[in-house]
DOMARNU-707439 format. One line per field, with one value per residue (C-alpha): residue in one letter; residue number from 0; x, y, z. Coordinates in nm, 3 decimals. Example, Ala and Ser with C-alpha at 12.3 -4.5 7.8 and 13.67 -1.06 7.14 Angstrom:
// residues 2
rest A / S
nr 0 / 1
x 1.230 / 1.367
y -0.450 / -0.106
z 0.780 / 0.714
// end
This chain:
// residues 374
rest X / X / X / X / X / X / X / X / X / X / X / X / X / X / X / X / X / X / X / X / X / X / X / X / X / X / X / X / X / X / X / X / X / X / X / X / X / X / X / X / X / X / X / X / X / X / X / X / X / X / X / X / X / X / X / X / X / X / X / X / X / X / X / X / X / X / X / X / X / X / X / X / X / X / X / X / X / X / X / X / X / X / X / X / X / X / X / X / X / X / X / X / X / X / X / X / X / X / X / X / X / X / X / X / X / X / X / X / X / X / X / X / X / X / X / X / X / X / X / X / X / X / X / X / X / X / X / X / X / X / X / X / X / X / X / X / X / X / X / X / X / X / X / X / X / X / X / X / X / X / X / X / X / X / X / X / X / X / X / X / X / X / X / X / X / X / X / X / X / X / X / X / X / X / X / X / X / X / X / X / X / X / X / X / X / X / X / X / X / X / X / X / X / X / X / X / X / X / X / X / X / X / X / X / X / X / X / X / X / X / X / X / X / X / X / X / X / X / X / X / X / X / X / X / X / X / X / X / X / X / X / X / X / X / X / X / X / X / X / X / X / X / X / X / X / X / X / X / X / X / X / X / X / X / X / X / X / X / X / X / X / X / X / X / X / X / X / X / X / X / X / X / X / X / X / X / X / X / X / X / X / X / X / X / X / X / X / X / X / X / X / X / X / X / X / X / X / X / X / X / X / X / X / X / X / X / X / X / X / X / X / X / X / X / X / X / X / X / X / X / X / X / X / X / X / X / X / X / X / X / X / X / X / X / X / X / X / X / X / X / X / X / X / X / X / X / X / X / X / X / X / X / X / X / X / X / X / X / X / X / X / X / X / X / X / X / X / X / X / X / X / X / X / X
nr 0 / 1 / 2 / 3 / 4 / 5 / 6 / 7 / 8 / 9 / 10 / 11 / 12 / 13 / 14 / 15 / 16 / 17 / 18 / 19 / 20 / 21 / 22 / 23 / 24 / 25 / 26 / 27 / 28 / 29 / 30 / 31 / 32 / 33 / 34 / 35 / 36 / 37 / 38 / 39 / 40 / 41 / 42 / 43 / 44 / 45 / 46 / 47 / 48 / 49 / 50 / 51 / 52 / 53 / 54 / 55 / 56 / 57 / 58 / 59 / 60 / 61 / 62 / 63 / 64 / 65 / 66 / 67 / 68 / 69 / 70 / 71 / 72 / 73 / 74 / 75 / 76 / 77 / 78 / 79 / 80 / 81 / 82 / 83 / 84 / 85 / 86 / 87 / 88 / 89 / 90 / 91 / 92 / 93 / 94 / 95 / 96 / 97 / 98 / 99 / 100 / 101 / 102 / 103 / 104 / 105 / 106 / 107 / 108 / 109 / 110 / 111 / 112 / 113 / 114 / 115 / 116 / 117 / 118 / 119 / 120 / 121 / 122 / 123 / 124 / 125 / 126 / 127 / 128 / 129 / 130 / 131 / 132 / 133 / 134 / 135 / 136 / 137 / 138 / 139 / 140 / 141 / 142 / 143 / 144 / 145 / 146 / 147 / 148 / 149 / 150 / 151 / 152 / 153 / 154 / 155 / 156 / 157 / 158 / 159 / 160 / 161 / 162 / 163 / 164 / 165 / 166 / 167 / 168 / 169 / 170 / 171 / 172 / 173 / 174 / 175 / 176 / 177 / 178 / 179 / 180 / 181 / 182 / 183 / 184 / 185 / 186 / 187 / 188 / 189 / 190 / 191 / 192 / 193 / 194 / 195 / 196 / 197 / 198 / 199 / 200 / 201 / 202 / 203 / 204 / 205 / 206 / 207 / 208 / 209 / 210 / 211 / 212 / 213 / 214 / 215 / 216 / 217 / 218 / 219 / 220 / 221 / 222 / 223 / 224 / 225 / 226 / 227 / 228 / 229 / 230 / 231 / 232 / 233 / 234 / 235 / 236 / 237 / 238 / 239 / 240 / 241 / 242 / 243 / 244 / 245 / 246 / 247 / 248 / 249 / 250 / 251 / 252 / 253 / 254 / 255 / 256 / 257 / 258 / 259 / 260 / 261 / 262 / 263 / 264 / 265 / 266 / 267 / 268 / 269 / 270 / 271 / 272 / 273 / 274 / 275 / 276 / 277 / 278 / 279 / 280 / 281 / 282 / 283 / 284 / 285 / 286 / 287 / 288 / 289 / 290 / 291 / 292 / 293 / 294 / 295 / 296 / 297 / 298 / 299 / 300 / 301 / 302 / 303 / 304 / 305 / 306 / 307 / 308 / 309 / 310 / 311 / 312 / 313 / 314 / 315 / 316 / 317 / 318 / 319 / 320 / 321 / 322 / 323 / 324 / 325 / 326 / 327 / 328 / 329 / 330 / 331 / 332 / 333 / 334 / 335 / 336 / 337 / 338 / 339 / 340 / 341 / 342 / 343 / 344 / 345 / 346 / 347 / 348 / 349 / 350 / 351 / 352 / 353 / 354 / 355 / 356 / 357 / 358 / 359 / 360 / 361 / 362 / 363 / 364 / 365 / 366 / 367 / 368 / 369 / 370 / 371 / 372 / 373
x -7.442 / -7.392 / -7.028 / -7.100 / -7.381 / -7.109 / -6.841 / -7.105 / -7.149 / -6.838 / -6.728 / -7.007 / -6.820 / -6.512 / -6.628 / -6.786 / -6.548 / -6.282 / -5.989 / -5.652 / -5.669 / -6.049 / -6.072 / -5.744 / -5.879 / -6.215 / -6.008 / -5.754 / -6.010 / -6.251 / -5.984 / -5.871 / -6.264 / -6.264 / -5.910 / -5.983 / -6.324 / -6.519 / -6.811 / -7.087 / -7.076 / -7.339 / -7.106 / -6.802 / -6.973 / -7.048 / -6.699 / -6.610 / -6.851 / -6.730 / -6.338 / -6.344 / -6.522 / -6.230 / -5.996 / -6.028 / -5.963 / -5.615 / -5.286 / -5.105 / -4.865 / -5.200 / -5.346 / -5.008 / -5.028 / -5.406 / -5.295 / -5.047 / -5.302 / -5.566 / -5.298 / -5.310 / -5.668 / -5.859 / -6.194 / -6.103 / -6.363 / -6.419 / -6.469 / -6.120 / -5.921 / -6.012 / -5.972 / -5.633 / -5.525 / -5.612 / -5.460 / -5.189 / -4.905 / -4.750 / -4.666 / -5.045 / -5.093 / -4.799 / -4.936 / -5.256 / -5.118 / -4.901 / -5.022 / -5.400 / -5.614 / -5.936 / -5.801 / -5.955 / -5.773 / -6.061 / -5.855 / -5.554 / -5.565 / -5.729 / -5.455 / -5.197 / -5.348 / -5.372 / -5.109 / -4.693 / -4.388 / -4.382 / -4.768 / -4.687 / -4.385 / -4.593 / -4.818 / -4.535 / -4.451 / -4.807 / -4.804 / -4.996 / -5.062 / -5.322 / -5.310 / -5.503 / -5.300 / -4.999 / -5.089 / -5.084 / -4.713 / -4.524 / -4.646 / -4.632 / -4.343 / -4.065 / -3.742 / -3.747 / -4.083 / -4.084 / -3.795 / -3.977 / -4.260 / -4.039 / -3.886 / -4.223 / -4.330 / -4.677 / -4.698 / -4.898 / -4.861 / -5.085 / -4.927 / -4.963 / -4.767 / -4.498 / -4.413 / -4.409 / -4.136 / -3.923 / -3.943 / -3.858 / -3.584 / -3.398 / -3.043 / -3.173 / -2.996 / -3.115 / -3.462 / -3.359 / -3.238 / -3.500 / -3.772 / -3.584 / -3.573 / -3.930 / -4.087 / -4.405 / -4.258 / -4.326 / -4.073 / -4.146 / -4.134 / -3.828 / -3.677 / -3.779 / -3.590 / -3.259 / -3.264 / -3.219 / -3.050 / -2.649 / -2.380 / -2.354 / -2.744 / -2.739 / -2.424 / -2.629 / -2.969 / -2.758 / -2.626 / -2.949 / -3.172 / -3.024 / -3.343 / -3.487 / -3.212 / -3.176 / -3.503 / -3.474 / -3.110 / -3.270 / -3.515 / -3.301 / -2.999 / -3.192 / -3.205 / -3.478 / -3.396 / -3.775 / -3.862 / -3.596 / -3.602 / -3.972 / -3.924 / -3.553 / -3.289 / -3.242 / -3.494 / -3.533 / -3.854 / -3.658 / -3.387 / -3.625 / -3.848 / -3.464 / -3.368 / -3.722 / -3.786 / -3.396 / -3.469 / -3.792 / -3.592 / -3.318 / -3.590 / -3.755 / -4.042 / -4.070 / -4.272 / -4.579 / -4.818 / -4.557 / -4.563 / -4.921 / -4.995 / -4.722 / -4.883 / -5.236 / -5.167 / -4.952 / -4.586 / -4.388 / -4.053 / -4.148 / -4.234 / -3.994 / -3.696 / -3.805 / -3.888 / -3.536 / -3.447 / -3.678 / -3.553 / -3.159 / -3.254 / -3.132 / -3.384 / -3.373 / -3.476 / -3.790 / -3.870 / -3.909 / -4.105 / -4.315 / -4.408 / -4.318 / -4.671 / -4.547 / -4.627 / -4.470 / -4.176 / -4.387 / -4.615 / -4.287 / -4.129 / -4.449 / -4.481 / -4.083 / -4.177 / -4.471 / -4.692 / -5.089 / -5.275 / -5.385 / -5.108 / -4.974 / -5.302 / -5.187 / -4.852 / -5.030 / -5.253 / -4.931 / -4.762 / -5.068 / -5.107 / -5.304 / -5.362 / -5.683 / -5.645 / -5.942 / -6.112 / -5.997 / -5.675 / -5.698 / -5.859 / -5.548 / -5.318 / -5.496 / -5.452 / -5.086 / -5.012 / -5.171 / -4.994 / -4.667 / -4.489 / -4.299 / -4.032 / -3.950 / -4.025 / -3.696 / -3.549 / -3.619 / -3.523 / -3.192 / -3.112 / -3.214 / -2.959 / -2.703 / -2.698 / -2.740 / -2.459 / -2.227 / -2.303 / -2.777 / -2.619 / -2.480 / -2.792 / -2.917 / -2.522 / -2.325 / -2.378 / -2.720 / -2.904 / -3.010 / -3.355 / -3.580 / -3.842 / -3.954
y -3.510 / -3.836 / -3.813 / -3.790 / -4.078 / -4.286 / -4.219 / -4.315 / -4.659 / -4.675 / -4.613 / -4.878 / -5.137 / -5.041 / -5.044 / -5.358 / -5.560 / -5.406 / -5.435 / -5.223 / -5.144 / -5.118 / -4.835 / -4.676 / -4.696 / -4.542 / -4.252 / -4.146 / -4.170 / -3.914 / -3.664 / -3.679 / -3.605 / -3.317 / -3.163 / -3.190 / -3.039 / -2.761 / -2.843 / -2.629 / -2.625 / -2.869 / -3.119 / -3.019 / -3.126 / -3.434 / -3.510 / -3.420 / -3.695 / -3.957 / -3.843 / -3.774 / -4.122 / -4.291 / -4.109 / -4.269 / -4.626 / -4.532 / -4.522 / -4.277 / -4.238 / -4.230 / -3.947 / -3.737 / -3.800 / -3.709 / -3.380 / -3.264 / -3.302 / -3.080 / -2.851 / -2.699 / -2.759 / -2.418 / -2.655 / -2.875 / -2.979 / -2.815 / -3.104 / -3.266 / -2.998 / -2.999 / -3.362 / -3.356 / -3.029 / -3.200 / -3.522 / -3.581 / -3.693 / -3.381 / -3.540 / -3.528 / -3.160 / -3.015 / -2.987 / -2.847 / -2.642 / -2.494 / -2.426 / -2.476 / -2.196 / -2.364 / -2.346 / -2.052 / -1.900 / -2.039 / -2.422 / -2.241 / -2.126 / -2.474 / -2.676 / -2.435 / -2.455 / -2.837 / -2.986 / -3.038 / -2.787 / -2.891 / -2.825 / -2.493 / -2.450 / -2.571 / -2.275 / -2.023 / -2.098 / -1.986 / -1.690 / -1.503 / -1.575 / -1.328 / -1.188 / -1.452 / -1.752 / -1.542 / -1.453 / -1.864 / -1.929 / -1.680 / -1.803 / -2.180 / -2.240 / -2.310 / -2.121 / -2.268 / -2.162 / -1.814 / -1.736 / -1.891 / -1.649 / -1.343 / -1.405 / -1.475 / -1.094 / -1.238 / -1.278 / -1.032 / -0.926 / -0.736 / -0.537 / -0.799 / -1.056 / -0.808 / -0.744 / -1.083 / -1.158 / -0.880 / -1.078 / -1.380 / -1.243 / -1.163 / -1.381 / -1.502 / -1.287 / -1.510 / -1.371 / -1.054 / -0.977 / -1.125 / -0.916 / -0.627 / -0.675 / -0.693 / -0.342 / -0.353 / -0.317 / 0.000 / 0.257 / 0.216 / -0.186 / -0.131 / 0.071 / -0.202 / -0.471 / -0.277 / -0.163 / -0.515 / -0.689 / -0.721 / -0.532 / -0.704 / -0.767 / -0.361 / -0.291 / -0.572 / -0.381 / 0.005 / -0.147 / -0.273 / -0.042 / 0.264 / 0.502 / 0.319 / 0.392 / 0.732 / 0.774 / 0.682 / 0.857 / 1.190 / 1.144 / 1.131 / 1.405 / 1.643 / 1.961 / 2.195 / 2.525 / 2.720 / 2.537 / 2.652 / 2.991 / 2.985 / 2.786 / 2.750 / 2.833 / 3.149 / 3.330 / 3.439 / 3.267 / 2.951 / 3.038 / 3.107 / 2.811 / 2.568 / 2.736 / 2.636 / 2.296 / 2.152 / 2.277 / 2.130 / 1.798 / 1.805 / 1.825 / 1.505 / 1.736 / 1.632 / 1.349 / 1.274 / 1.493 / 1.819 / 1.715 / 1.667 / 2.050 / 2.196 / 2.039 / 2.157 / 2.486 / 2.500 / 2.570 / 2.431 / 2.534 / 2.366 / 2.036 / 2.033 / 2.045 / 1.841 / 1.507 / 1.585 / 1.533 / 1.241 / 1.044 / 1.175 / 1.271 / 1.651 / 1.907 / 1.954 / 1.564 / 1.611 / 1.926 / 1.728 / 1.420 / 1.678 / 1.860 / 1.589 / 1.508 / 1.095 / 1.037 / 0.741 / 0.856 / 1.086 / 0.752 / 0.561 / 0.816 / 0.824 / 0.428 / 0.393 / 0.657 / 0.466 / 0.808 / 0.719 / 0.840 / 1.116 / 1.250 / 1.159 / 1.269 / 1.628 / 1.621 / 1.495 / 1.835 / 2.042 / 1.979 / 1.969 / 2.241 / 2.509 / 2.231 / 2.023 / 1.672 / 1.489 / 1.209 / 0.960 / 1.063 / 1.059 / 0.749 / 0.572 / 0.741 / 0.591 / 0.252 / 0.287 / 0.343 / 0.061 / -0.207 / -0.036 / -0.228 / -0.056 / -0.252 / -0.254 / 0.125 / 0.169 / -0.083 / 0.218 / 0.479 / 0.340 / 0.330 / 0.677 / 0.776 / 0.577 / 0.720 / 1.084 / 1.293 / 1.494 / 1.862 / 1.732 / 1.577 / 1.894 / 2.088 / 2.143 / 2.157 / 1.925 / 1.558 / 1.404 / 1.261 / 0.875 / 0.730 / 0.800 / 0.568 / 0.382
z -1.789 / -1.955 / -1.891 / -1.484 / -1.540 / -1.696 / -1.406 / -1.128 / -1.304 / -1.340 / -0.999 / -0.868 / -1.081 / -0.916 / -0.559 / -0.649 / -0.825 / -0.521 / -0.713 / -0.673 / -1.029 / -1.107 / -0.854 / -0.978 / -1.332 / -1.243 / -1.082 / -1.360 / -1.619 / -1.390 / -1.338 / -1.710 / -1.774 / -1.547 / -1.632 / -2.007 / -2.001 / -1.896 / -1.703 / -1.499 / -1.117 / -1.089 / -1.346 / -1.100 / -0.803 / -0.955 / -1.015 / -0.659 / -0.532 / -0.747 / -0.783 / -0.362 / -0.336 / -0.486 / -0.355 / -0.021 / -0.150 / -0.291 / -0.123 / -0.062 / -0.391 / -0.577 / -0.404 / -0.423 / -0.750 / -0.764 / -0.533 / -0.821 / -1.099 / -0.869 / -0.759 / -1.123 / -1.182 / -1.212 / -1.185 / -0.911 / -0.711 / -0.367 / -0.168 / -0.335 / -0.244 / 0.081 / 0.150 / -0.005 / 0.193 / 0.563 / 0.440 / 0.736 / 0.457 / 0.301 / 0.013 / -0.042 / 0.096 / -0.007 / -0.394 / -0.337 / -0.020 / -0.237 / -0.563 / -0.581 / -0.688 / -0.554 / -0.176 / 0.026 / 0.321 / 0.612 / 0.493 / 0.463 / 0.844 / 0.949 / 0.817 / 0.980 / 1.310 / 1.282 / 1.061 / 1.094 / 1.059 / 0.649 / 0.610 / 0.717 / 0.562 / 0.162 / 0.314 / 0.355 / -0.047 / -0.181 / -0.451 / -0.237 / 0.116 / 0.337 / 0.626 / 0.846 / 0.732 / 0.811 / 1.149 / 1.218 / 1.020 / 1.200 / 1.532 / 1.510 / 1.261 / 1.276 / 1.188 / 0.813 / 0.799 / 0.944 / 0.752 / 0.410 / 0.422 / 0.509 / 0.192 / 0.001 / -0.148 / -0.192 / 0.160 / 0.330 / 0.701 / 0.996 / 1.239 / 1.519 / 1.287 / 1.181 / 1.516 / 1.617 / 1.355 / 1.476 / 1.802 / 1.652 / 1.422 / 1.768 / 1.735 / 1.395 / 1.167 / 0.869 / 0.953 / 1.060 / 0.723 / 0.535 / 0.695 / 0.680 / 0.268 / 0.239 / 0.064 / 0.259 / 0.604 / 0.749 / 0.860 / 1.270 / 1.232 / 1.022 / 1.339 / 1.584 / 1.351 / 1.324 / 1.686 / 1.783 / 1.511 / 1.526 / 1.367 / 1.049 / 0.996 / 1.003 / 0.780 / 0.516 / 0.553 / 0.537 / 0.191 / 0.058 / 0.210 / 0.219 / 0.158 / 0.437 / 0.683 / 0.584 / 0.630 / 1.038 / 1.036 / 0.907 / 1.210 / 1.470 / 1.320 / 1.067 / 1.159 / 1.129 / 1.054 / 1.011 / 1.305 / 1.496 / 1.437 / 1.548 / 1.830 / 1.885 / 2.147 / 1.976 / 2.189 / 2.484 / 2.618 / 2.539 / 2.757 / 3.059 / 2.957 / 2.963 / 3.333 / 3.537 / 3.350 / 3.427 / 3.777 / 3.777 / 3.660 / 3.910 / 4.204 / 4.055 / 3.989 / 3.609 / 3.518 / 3.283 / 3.430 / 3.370 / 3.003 / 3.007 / 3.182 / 2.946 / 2.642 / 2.702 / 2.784 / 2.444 / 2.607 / 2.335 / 2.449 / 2.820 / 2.658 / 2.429 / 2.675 / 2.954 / 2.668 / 2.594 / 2.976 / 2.990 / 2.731 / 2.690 / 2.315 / 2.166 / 2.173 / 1.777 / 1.747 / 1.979 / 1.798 / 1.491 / 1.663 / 1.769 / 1.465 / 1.177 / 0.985 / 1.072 / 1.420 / 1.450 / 1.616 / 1.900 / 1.923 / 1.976 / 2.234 / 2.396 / 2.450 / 2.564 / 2.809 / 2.947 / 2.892 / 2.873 / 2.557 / 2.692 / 2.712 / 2.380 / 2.256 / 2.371 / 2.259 / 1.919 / 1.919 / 2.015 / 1.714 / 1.465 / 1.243 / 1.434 / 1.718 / 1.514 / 1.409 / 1.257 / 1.402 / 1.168 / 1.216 / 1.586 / 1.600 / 1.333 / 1.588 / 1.868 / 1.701 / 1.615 / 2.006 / 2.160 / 1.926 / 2.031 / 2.326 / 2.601 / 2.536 / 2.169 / 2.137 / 2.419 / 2.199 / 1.935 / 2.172 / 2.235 / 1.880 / 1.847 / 2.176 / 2.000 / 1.628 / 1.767 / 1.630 / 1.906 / 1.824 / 1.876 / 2.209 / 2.312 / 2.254 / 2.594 / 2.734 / 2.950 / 2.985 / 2.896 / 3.202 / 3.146 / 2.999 / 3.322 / 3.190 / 3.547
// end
């Protein structure tokens, strides 16, 4: 500790004397200590007291220049790092904002809440950023900043953020893009972003994501064979099933609650054609919504329709595997359906009616009645 000792007499002189230079000296010569050494935590908070001391007597050059030494400092002191994170000039943030080790994500989220557009943007350039500090970028930065830490893969998302950039990346094809590059998005975000992103943003994402997109094209065209010979048009309970639910729609008689009773009671050929009447989609496409192991497109069809949980909860049950679900499933499910919005899952519906092929369109015959979804 005679090291520390030293620096506290020496900072007295310095403070004393109240010189430019004495205090400037004092500093360097602490911070070459500390970087040079290894020291206990005790010793490191000793260094914070007298290095953070000083640090408030230099201008501003000097503590950039003090930010880019902590910045790589593996033993900076706590109480450093924080002063030089909050400091209002970023070319006294920006170092330590970007690249210090020692910075935990409660200051990371306190300087984005408080600070400017390029505190948040020396945020968005971190190795790895969580999902709190996230959150906070992609709703108060700006368009350089958003569309930084889309492109940073250390960059971590929740589900409210990711959705919130698909907002933002409407008419910003920049972002658009970028967010549709990233790995981690999942496959029903991934929908939402190309549903409303232009022509060109899609053609980009079909060429560099191309097991992605044929991921959502197989949902909306595949075909099912097993399932439709064991549920299919083929028989003749489907046929009968086809005749009273389009009469049931033509009266206005088919809403939510038909769905609902159908579901429950385990008519599969009943709810199967009148979601196809609801939301203009081919019969073979809800058949697969409906028994596919992902949810997320029955979730999705569910929201755009405005249908309450309970209902999608039955529709969920229809299609499991002898009608169980577990509770943890149920409960993810559950989840997964309220962060849906109506509007982005028609967003996602539209798509769907739009990349349908002609012979799925022609599977319940004649012209497809429009998305009732009032």
């Amino acid at each position: 500790m005679n090291g520390a000792t030293t620096l506290l007499q020496e900072l007295d002189d310095a403070i004393a004397r109240g010189s430019d230079e004495s205090r400037a000296k004092a500093l360097w010569h602490a911070t070459d200590i500390l970087i040079t050494g290894r020291y206990s935590d005790d010793e490191i908070s000793m260094f914070g007291e007298v290095i953070g001391r000083l640090a408030d007597e230099i201008e501003v050059a000097a503590r950039a220049q003090l930010s880019e030494l902590m910045a790589g400092c593996d033993q900076a002191p706590l109480n450093v790092i924080e002063k030089l994170a909050l400091d209002d000039e970023i070319d006294v943030a920006g170092p330590v904002l970007r690249d210090s080790s020692r910075i935990d994500e409660k200051l990371l989220v306190e300087s984005a809440l408080t600070k400017g557009q390029a505190h948040l943007l020396a945020i968005s350039q971190r190795e790895s950023i969580g999902e709190a500090v996230t959150d906070v970028l992609v709703k108060r930065g700006n368009q350089e900043v958003v569309t930084s830490v889309a492109r940073n893969e250390g960059a971590r998302f929740s589900g409210s953020g990711l959705l919130h950039m698909v907002r933002r990346a409407e008419g910003d094809s920049i972002l658009a893009e970028q967010l549709g590059l990233r790995k981690d998005v999942p496959r029903h975000i991934f929908q939402q972003l190309i549903s409303k992103a232009s022509e060109d943003v899609r053609r980009r994402l079909e060429s560099e994501r191309p097991e992605m997109m044929s991921q959502i094209q197989s949902s909306v065209t595949e075909l099912t064979g097993d399932l439709q010979s064991k549920f299919g048009p083929s028989s003749r309970s489907y046929f009968v099933a086809k005749r009273v639910v389009t009469t049931q729609y033509r009266q206005g008689n088919l809403n939510q609650d038909s769905i609902s009773n159908y579901a429950r009671q385990h008519r599969f050929d009943e709810v199967q054609i009148g979601l196809s009447l609801l939301s203009s989609l081919p019969v073979d496409v809800i058949e697969r919504a409906l028994m596919d192991r992902n949810r997320e497109m029955i979730l999705v069809l569910c929201k755009a329709l405005d249908f309450s949980w309970d209902t999608t909860m039955s529709l969920l049950f229809l299609g499991a595997k002898d009608h169980l679900i577990t509770a943890r499933e149920l409960h993810d499910n559950e989840r997964d359906f309220g962060r849906l919005k109506i509007e982005t899952s028609r967003s996602i519906l539209k798509f769907y009616q739009s990349r349908k092929n002609s012979a799925g369109a022609d599977a319940l015959g004649g012209r497809q009645p429009e998305l009732q979804v009032h």
